[in-house]
C-alpha positions as protocol buffer text, in pm:
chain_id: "A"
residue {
  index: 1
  type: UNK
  ca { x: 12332 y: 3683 z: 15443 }
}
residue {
  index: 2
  type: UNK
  ca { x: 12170 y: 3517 z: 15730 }
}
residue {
  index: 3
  type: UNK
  ca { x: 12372 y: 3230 z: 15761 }
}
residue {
  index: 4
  type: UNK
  ca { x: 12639 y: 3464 z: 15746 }
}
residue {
  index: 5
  type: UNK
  ca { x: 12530 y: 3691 z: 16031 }
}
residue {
  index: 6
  type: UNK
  ca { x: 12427 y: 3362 z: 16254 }
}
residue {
  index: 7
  type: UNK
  ca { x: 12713 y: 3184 z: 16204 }
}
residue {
  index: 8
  type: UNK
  ca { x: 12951 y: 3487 z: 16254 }
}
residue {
  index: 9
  type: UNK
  ca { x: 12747 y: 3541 z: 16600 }
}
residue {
  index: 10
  type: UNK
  ca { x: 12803 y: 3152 z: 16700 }
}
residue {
  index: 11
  type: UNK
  ca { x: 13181 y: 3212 z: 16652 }
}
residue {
  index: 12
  type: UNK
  ca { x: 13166 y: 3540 z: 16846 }
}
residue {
  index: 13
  type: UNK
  ca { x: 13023 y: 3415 z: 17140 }
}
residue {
  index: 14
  type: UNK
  ca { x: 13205 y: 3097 z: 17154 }
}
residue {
  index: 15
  type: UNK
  ca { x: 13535 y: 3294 z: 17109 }
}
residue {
  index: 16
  type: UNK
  ca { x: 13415 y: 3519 z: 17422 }
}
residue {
  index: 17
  type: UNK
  ca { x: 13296 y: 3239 z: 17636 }
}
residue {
  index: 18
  type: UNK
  ca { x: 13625 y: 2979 z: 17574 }
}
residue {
  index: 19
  type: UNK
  ca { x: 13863 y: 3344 z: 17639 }
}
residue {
  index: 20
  type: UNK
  ca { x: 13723 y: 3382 z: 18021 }
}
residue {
  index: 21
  type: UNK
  ca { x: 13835 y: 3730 z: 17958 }
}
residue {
  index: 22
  type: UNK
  ca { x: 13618 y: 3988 z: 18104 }
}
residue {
  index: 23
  type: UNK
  ca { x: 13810 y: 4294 z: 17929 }
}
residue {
  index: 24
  type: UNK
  ca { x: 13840 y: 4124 z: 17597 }
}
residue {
  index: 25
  type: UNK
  ca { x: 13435 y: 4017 z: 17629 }
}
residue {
  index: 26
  type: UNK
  ca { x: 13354 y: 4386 z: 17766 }
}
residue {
  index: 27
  type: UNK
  ca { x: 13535 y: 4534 z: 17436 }
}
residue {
  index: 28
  type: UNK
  ca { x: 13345 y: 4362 z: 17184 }
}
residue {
  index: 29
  type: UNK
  ca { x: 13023 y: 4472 z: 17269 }
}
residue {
  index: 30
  type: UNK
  ca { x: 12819 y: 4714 z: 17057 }
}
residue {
  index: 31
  type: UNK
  ca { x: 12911 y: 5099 z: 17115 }
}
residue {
  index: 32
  type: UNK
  ca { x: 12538 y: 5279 z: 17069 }
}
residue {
  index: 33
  type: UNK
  ca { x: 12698 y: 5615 z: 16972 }
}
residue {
  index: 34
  type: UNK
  ca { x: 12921 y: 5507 z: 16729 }
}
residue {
  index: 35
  type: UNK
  ca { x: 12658 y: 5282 z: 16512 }
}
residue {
  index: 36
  type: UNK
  ca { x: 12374 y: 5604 z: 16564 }
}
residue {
  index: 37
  type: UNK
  ca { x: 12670 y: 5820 z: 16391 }
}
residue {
  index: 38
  type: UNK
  ca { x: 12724 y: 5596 z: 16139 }
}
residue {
  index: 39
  type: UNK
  ca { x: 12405 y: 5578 z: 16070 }
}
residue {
  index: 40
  type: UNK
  ca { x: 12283 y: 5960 z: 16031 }
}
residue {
  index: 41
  type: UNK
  ca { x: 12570 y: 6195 z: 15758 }
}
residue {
  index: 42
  type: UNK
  ca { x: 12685 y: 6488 z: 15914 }
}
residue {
  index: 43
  type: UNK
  ca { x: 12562 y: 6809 z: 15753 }
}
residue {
  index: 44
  type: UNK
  ca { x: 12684 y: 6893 z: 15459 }
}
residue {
  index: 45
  type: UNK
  ca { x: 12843 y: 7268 z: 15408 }
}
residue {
  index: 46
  type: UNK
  ca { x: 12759 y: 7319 z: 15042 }
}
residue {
  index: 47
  type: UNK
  ca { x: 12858 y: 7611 z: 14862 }
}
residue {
  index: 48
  type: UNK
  ca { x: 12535 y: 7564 z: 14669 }
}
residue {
  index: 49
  type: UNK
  ca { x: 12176 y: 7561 z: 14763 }
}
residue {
  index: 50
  type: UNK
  ca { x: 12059 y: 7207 z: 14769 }
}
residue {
  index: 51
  type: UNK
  ca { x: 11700 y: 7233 z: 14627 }
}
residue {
  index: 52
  type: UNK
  ca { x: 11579 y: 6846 z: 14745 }
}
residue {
  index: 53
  type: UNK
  ca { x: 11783 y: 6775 z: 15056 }
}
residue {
  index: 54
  type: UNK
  ca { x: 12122 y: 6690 z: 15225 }
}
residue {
  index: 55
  type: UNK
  ca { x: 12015 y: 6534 z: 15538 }
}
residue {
  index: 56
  type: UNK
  ca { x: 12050 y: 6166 z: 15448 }
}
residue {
  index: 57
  type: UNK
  ca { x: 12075 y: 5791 z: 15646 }
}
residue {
  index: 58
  type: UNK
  ca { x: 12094 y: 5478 z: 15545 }
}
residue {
  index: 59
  type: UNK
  ca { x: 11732 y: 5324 z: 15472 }
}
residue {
  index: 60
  type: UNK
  ca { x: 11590 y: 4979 z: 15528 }
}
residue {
  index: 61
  type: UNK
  ca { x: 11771 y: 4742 z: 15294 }
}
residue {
  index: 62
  type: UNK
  ca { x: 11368 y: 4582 z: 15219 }
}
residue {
  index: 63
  type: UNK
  ca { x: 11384 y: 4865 z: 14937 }
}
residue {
  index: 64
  type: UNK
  ca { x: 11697 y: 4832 z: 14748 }
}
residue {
  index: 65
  type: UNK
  ca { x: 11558 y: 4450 z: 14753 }
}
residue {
  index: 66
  type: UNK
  ca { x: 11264 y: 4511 z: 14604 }
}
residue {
  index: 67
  type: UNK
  ca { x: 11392 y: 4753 z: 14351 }
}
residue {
  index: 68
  type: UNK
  ca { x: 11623 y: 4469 z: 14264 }
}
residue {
  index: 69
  type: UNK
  ca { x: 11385 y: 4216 z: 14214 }
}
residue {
  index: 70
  type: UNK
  ca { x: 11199 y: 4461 z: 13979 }
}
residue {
  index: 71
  type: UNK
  ca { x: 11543 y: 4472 z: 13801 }
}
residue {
  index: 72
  type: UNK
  ca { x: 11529 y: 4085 z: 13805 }
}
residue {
  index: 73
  type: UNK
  ca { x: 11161 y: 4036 z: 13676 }
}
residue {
  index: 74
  type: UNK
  ca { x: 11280 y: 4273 z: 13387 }
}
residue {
  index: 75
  type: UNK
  ca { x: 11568 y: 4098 z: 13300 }
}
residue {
  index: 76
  type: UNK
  ca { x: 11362 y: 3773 z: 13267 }
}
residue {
  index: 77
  type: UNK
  ca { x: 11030 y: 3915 z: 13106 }
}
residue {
  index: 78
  type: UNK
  ca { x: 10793 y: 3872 z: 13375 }
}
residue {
  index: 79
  type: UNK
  ca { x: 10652 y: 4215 z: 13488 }
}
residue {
  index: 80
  type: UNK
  ca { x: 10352 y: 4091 z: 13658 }
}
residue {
  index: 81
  type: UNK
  ca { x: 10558 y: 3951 z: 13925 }
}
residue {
  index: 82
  type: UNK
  ca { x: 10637 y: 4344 z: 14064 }
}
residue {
  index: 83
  type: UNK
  ca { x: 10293 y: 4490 z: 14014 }
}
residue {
  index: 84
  type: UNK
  ca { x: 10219 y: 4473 z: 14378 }
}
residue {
  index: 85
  type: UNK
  ca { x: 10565 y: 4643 z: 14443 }
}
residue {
  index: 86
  type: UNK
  ca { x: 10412 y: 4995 z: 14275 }
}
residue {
  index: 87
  type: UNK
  ca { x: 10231 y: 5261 z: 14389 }
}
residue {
  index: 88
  type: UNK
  ca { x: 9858 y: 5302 z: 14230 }
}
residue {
  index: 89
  type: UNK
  ca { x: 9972 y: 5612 z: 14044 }
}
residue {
  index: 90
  type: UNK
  ca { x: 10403 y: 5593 z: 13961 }
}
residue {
  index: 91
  type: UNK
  ca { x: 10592 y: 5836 z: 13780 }
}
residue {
  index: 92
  type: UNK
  ca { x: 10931 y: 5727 z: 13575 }
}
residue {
  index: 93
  type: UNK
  ca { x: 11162 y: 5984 z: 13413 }
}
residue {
  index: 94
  type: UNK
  ca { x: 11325 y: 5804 z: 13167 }
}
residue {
  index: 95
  type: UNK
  ca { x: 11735 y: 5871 z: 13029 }
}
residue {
  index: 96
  type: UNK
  ca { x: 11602 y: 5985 z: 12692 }
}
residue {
  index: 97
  type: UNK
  ca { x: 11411 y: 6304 z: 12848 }
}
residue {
  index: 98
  type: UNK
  ca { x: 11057 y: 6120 z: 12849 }
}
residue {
  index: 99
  type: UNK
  ca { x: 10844 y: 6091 z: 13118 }
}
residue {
  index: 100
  type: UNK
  ca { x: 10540 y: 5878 z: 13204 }
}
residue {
  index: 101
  type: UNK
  ca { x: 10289 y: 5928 z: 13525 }
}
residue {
  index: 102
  type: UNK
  ca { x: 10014 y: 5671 z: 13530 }
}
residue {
  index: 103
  type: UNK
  ca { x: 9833 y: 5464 z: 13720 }
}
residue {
  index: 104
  type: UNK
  ca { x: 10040 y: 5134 z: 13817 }
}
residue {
  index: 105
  type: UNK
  ca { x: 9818 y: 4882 z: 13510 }
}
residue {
  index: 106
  type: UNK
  ca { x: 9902 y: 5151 z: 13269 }
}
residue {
  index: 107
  type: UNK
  ca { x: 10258 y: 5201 z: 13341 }
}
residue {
  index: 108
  type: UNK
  ca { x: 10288 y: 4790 z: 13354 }
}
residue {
  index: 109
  type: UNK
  ca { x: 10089 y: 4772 z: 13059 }
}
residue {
  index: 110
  type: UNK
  ca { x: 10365 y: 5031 z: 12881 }
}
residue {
  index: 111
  type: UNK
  ca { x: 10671 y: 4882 z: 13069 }
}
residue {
  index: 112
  type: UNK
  ca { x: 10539 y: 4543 z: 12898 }
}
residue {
  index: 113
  type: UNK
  ca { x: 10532 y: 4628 z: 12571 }
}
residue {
  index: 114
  type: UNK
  ca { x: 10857 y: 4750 z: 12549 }
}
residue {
  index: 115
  type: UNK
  ca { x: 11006 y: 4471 z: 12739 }
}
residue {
  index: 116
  type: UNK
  ca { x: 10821 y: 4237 z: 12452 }
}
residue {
  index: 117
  type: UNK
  ca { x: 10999 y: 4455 z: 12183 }
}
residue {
  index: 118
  type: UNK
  ca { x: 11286 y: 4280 z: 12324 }
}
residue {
  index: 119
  type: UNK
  ca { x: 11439 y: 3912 z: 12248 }
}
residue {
  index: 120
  type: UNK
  ca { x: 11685 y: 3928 z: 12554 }
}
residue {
  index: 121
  type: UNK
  ca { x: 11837 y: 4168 z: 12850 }
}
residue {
  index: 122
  type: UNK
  ca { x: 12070 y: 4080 z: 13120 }
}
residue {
  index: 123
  type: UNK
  ca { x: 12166 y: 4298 z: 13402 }
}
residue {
  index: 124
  type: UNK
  ca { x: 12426 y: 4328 z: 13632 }
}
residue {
  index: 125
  type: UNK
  ca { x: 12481 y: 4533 z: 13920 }
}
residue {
  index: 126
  type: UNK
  ca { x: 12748 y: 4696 z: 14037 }
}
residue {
  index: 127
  type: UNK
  ca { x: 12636 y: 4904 z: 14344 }
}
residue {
  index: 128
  type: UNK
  ca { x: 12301 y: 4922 z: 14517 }
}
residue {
  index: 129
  type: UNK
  ca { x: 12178 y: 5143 z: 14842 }
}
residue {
  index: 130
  type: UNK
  ca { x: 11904 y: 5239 z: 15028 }
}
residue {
  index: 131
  type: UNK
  ca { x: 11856 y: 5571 z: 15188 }
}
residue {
  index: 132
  type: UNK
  ca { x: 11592 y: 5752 z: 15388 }
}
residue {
  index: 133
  type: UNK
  ca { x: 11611 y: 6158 z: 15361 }
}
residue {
  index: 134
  type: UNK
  ca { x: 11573 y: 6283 z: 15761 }
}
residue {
  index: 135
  type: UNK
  ca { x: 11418 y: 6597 z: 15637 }
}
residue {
  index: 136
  type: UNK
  ca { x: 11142 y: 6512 z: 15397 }
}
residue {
  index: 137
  type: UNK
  ca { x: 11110 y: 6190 z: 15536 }
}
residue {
  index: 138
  type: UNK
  ca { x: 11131 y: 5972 z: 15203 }
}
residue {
  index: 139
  type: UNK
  ca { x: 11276 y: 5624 z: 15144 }
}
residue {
  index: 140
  type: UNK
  ca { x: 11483 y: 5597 z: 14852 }
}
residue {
  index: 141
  type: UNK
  ca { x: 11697 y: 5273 z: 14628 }
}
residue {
  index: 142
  type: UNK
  ca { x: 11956 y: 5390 z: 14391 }
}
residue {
  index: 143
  type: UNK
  ca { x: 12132 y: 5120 z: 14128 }
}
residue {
  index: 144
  type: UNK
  ca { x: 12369 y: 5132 z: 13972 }
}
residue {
  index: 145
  type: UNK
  ca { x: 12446 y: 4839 z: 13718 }
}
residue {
  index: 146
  type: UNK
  ca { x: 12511 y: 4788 z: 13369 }
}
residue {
  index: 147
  type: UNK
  ca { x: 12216 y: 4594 z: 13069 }
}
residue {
  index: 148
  type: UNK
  ca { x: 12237 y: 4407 z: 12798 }
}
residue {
  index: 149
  type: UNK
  ca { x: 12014 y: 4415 z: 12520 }
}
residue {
  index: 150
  type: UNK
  ca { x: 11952 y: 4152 z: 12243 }
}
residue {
  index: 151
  type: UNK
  ca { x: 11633 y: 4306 z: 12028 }
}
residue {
  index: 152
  type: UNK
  ca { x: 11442 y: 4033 z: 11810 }
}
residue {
  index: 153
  type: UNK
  ca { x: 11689 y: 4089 z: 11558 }
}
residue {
  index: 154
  type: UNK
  ca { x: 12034 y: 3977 z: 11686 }
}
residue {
  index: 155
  type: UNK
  ca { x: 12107 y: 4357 z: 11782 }
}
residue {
  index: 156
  type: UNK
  ca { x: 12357 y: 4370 z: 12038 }
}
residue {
  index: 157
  type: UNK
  ca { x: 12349 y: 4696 z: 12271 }
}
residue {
  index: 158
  type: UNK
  ca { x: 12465 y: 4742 z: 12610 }
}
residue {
  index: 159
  type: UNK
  ca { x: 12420 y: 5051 z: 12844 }
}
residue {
  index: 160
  type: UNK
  ca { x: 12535 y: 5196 z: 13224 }
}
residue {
  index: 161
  type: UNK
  ca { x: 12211 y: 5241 z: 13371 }
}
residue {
  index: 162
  type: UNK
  ca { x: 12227 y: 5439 z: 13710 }
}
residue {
  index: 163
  type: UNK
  ca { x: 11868 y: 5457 z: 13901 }
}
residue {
  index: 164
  type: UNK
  ca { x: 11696 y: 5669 z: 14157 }
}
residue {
  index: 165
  type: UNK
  ca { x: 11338 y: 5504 z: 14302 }
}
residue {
  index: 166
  type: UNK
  ca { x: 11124 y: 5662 z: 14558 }
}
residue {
  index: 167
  type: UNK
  ca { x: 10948 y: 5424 z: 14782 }
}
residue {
  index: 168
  type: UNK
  ca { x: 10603 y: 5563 z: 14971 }
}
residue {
  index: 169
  type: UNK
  ca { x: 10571 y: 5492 z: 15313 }
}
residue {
  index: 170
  type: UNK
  ca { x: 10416 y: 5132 z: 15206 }
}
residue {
  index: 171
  type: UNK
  ca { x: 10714 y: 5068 z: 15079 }
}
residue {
  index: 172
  type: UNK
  ca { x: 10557 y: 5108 z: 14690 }
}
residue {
  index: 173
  type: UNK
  ca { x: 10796 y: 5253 z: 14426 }
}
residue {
  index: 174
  type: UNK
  ca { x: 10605 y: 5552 z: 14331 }
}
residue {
  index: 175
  type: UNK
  ca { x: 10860 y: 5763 z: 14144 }
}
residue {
  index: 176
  type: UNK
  ca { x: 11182 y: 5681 z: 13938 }
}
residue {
  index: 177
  type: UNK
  ca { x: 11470 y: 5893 z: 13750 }
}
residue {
  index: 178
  type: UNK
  ca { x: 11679 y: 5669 z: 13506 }
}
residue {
  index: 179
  type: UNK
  ca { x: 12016 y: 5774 z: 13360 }
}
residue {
  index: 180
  type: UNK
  ca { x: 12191 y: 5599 z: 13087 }
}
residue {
  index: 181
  type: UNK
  ca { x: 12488 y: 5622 z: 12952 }
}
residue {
  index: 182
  type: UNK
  ca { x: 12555 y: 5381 z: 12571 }
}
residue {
  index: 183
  type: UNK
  ca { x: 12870 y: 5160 z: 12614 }
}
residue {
  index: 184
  type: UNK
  ca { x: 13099 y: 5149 z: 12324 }
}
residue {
  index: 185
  type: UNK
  ca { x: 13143 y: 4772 z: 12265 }
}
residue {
  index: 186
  type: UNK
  ca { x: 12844 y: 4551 z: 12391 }
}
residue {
  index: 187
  type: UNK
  ca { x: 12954 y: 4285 z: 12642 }
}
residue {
  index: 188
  type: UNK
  ca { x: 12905 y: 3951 z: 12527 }
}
């Protein structure tokens, strides 16, 4: 994304210094207003109380990273790799109605042994934000993405898997919601 970003600005500002075009040079630049307003939704005018909040902007893509590297160290068995990217006590709300609030070694410790239960998963991902709620001041990643599951039998299963983590101020996932939804025929 860098090279991206670098390049594209290398291109930019050649383009504007080869025109000699004050008024094409003076168009391109950055209007403040319009990328604060992009930034911070207008208020919503729900016909229903909103109980957590409304009053949303886009967050620091740092936490949709590391929620996606979580995702990856999942996918390939290796849970230790996160354990700095938890809070000391996390909470997860699982799809199935269970919850768990532990300290981070105990939730790994759990997280682990189901992972082992498991001969293979794959993930893929087909959306992924961050957001920071204005009003409660809270830094949130939501995923959403589809997983593969081989157990140690051969068992096939796949699932949509759409996630809500909670980042702390450190930037530490301290609290997730999972939903899941069972796919009819398992990708292969």
């Amino acid at each position: 994304m860098k090279k991206v970003f670098i390049i594209s600005s290398v291109v930019l500002f050649a383009a504007c210094n080869n025109s000699g075009d004050k008024a094409k040079v003076d168009s391109m630049s950055t209007d403040t207003t319009a990328t604060t307003a992009a930034k911070t939704m207008p208020d919503i005018n729900s016909p229903y109380a909103v109980v957590y909040s409304s009053k949303f902007e886009m967050g620091d893509p740092k936490n949709a990273e590391t929620v996606l590297n979580l995702w990856k160290d999942w996918d390939n068995n290796n849970l230790a790799n996160g354990k700095n990217s938890f809070a000391d006590t996390v909470e997860f709300n699982f799809s199935d109605g269970t919850t768990m609030r532990a300290s981070r070694d105990s939730t790994l410790a759990v997280a682990q042994k189901i992972r082992d239960s498991q001969a293979a998963i794959t993930s893929s991902i087909d959306a992924v934000t961050s957001v920071r709620s204005t009003d409660k001041n809270e830094n949130w990643a939501l995923v959403w993405g589809e997983e593969r599951v081989t157990d140690k039998k051969g068992r096939k299963d796949s699932s949509a898997i759409m996630e809500t983590w909670r980042l702390n101020k450190d930037g530490k996932v301290d609290l997730v919601y999972q939903y899941r939804k069972k796919l009819s025929s398992p990708k292969k």
